[in-house]
Structure formats: structure tokens, C-alpha cells
C-alpha positions as CSV (number, residue, x, y, z in Angstrom):
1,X,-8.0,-21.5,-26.5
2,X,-7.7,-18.3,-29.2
3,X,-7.9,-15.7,-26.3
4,X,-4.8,-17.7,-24.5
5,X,-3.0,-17.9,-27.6
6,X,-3.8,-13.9,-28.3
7,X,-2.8,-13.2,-24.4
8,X,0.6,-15.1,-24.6
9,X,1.1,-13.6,-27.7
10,X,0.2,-10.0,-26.7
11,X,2.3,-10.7,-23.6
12,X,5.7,-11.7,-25.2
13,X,5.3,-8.3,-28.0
14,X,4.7,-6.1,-24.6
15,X,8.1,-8.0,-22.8
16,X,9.9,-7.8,-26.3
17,X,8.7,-3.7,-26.8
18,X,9.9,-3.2,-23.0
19,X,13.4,-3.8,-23.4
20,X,13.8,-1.7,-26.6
21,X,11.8,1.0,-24.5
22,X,13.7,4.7,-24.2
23,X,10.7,5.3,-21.5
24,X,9.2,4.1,-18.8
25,X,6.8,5.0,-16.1
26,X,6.1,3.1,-13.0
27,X,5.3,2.7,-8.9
28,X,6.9,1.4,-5.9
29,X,6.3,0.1,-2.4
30,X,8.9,1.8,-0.5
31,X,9.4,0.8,3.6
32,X,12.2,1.3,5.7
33,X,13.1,2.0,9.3
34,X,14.2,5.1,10.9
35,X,17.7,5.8,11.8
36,X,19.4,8.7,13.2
37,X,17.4,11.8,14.4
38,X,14.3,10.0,13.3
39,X,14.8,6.9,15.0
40,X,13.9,8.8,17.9
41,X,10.7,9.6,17.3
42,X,9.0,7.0,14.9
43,X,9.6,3.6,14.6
44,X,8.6,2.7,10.7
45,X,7.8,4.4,7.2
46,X,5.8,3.2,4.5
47,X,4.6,5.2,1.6
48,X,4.1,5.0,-2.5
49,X,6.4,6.6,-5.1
50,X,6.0,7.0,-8.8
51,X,9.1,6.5,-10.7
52,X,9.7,8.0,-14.7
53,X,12.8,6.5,-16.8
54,X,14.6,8.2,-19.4
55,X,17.3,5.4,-21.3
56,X,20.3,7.2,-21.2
57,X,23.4,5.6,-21.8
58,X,24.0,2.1,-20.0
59,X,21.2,3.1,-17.6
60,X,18.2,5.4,-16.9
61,X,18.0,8.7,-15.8
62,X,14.9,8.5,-13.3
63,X,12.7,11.6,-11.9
64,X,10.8,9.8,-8.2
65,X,8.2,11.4,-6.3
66,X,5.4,10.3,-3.9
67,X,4.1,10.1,-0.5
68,X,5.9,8.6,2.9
69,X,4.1,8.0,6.1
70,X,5.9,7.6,9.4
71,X,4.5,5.8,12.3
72,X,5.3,7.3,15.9
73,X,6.6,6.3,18.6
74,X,4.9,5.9,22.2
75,X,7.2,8.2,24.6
76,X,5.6,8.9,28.3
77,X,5.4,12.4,28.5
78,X,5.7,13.4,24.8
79,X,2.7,13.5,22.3
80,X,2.7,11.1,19.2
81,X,3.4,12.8,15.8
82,X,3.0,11.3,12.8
83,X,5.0,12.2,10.0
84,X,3.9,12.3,6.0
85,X,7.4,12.8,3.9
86,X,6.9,14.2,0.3
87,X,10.4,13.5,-1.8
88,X,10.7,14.5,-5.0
89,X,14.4,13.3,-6.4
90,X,16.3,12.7,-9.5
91,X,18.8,10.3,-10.5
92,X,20.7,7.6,-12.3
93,X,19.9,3.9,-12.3
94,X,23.3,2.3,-13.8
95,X,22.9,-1.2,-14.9
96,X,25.9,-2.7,-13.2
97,X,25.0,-6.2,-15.1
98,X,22.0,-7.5,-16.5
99,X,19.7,-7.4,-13.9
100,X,22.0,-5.8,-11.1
101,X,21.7,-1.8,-10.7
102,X,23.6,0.9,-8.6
103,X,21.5,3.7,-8.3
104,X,21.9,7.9,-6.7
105,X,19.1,10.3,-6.5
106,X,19.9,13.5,-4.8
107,X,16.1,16.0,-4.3
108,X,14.7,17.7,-1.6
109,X,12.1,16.5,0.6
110,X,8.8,18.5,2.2
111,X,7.9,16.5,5.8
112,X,5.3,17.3,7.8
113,X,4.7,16.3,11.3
114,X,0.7,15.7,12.6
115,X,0.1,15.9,16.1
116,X,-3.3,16.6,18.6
117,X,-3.2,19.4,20.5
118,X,-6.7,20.3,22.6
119,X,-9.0,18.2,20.3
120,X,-7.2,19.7,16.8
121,X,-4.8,18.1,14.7
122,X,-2.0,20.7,14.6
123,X,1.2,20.4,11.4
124,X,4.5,21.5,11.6
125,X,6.2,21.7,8.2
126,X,10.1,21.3,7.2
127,X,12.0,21.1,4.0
128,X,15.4,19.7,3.9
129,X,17.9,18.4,0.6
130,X,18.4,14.4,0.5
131,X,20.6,12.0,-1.0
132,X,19.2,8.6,-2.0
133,X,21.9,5.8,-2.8
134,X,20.3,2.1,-3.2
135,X,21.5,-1.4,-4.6
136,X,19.0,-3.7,-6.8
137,X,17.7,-5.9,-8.9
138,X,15.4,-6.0,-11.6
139,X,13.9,-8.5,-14.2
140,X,11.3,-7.3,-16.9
141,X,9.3,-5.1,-15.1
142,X,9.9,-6.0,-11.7
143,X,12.3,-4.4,-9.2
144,X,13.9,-4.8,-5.9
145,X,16.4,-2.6,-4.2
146,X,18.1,-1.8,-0.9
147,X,17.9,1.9,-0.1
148,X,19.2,4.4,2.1
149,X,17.3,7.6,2.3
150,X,19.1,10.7,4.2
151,X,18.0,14.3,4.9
152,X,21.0,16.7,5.1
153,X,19.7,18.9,6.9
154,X,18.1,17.5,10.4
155,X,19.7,13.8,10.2
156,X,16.9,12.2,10.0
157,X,17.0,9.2,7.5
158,X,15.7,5.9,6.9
159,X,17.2,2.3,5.6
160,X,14.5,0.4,3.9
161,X,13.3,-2.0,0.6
162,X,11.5,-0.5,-2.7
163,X,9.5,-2.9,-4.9
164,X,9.0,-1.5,-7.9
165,X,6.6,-2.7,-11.2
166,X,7.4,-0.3,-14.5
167,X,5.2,-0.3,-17.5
């Protein structure tokens, strides 16, 4: 019974001390499908990001990075490449209403593409600038947002869901 009643209480100083908190770190499940150039060659992306929050006036100003995977598609004739994206991107999360956000990242993105070729795995790399604009919601330290992810410079993008958890 006295380590429930130290857990709930520990628990309720950790949601108050969130709240007041001017930083934040946390991770996200980010997955999406492919749409415009990269519809065409794979069919889903899944990957992990890290997210750091700054409070900054009615919202947060956020630094995101991590690692992307893109499944390929099956084409006859053309060899399957898989694809490993690796944004880095920086933004504003504005809290629209208490648990409603609007949120722009603008970064640049490394991809590279993995392929066999005569029993070696062979990778082509690319860089391109991207603009990130999502929707979402969040309560205590969970989040949830719709996210749009486009590459300026090859058209490649993806329209996907980030779950999020911030300490």
C-alpha cells in the first residue's frame, strides 16, 4: 500500500512539473504512405524520430531528427530498393487550444536507396530541403498528429500519423 501511495504521488508531481516544463525531450512512431514521385517506387515508410522542445511563446519551438525506412515496391523488370530517409527539421508546435496543435518544420533530409546488384548490396545517396506541416493532438505526454512530409527537390513525399510520448 506505501509504494502505491509513493507511485501516485510521485506520478501527479511529475504530470504537475510537465506542464510548467520550458523543456522537453521525446520519441515518435512516425508512418505514412508514399505519394507523388515516391509512390512509384515504395509502397510504406516507417521509422523513429527524436523530438526536443523549447517553450516559446504559446507553443514550442522543436528540433526533430531520426530514421525512416521505406518498403519497395515489386515492379517486373526493375530491382527492389529500399529506402532509409534521415530528416533532420526544425519548427514550431503552436497550441491552437489546449490540446489541439498546428505545427511547420522546414530541414533537409539525407535518403538513401539500397539495392542488390551481382550478390552486393549497392547505395545511392540524395539530399533534398523538406517542408513538414501536420495537425494534432496532445494530452500530458502523449501526442498524435496528421503529417505531411514533402521533399522539394525530387517530389517525393509521404502522408502519414506520428505518435509521440515526451518526457
Amino acid at each position: 500500500m506505501t509504494v502505491f501511495l509513493v507511485a501516485v504521488i510521485c506520478l501527479s508531481t511529475a504530470k504537475a512539473q510537465k506542464e510548467t516544463k520550458k523543456f522537453s525531450a521525446g520519441f515518435g512512431i512516425e508512418a505514412g504512405v508514399p505519394t507523388g514521385t515516391a509512390a512509384d517506387v515504395y509502397t510504406a515508410a516507417i521509422g523513429l524520430t527524436v523530438r526536443l522542445s523549447w517553450k516559446a511563446g504559446p507553443g514550442f519551438v522543436t528540433l526533430t531528427s531520426g530514421a525512416i525506412g521505406y518498403a519497395p515496391k515489386t515492379v517486373a523488370g526493375v530491382k527492389p530498393k529500399a529506402g532509409l530517409q534521415i530528416p533532420v527539421r526544425v519548427g514550431y508546435k503552436y497550441i491552437i487550444q489546449h490540446h489541439l496543435f498546428l505545427m511547420g518544420e522546414v530541414g533537409y533530409s539525407d535518403f538513401n536507396t539500397y539495392y542488390g546488384e551481382k550478390g552486393a548490396i549497392v547505395s545511392n545517396n540524395f539530399g533534398s530541403m523538406l517542408v513538414s506541416p501536420s495537425f494534432g493532438y496532445q494530452a500530458g505526454a502523449f501526442e498524435i498528429g496528421l503529417r505531411y512530409s514533402g521533399n522539394l527537390s525530387n517530389g517525393g513525399s509521404v502522408a502519414g500519423l506520428r505518435i509521440g510520448f515526451n518526457f
